[in-house]
N, C-alpha and C positions, 0 to 999 in steps of 0.2 A: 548219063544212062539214056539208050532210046528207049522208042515206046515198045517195042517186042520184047528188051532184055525187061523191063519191070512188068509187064505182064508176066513175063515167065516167072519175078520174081514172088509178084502177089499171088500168082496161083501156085508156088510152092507153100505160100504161109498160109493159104487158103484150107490147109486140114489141119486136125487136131494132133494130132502128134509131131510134126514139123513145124508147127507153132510152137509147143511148148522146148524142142528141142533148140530153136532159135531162141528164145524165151533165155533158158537156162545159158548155152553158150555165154548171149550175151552177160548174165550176170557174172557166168566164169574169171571174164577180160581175158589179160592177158596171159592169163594160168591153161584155158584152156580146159579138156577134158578128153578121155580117151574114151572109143566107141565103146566097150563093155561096159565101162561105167552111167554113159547115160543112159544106155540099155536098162542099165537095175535101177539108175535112180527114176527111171519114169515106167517102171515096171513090163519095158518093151521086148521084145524077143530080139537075139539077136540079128536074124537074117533080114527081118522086117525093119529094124535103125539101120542096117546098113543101105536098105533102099531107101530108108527116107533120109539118111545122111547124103546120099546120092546126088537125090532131086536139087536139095538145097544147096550142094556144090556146083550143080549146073548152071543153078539158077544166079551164082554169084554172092548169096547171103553164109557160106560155111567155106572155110576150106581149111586144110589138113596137110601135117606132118610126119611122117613115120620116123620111128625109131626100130629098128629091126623089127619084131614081128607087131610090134604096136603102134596104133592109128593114134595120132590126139586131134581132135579136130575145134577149132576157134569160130568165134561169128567173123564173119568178115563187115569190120568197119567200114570199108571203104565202101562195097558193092551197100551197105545198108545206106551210108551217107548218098550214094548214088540214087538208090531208089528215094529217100526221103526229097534230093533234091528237084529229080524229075518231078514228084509230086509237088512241088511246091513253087514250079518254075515262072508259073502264071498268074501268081495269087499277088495278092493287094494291087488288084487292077490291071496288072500287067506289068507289076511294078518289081519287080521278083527283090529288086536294094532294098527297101524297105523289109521284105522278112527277111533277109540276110544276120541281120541279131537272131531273131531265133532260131534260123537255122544251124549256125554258130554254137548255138547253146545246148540243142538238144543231140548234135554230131561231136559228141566228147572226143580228144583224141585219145582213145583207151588203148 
């Protein structure tokens, strides 16, 4: 990931309601969630979850499958592994193999 696509990604998690809907996808996994549903489970309107469903598919942290009139939409692993790695590309000195274990650890393949 570059540095544009993780900004756009931390300023998608950067509010309180697109946090907790990333938040929730990911505990989803691989079951997922359909938009109305996280709508009532985080007590959201629906036209407001589907603009911040939006952002967060822009941004690379959500995306989604339809089944005829129904959205289900997932965290996207991969764009989170993305972002966690850019942040992490410089750390232990410049060393980035050495936190390669943790990064490993905390990018489950879900």
């Amino acid at each position: 990931m570059d540095k544009h696509r993780s900004i756009e990604a931390l300023a998608a998690l950067a509010h309180e309601t697109r946090l907790d809907v990333f938040r929730l996808l990911v505990k989803q996994g691989a079951d997922g969630m359909a938009a109305g549903d996280i709508g009532d489970r985080l007590g959201v309107r629906q036209n407001t979850m589907s603009a911040n469903l939006a952002v967060l598919s822009r941004a690379g942290l959500v995306r989604s499958k339809r089944d005829g009139r129904s959205v289900t939409y997932f965290a996207d692993f991969d764009g989170m592994r993305g972002l966690l790695g850019f942040l992490m590309e410089d750390c232990c000195g410049g060393n980035p193999q050495l936190c390669q274990p943790l990064l490993d650890e905390i990018a489950c393949a879900c």
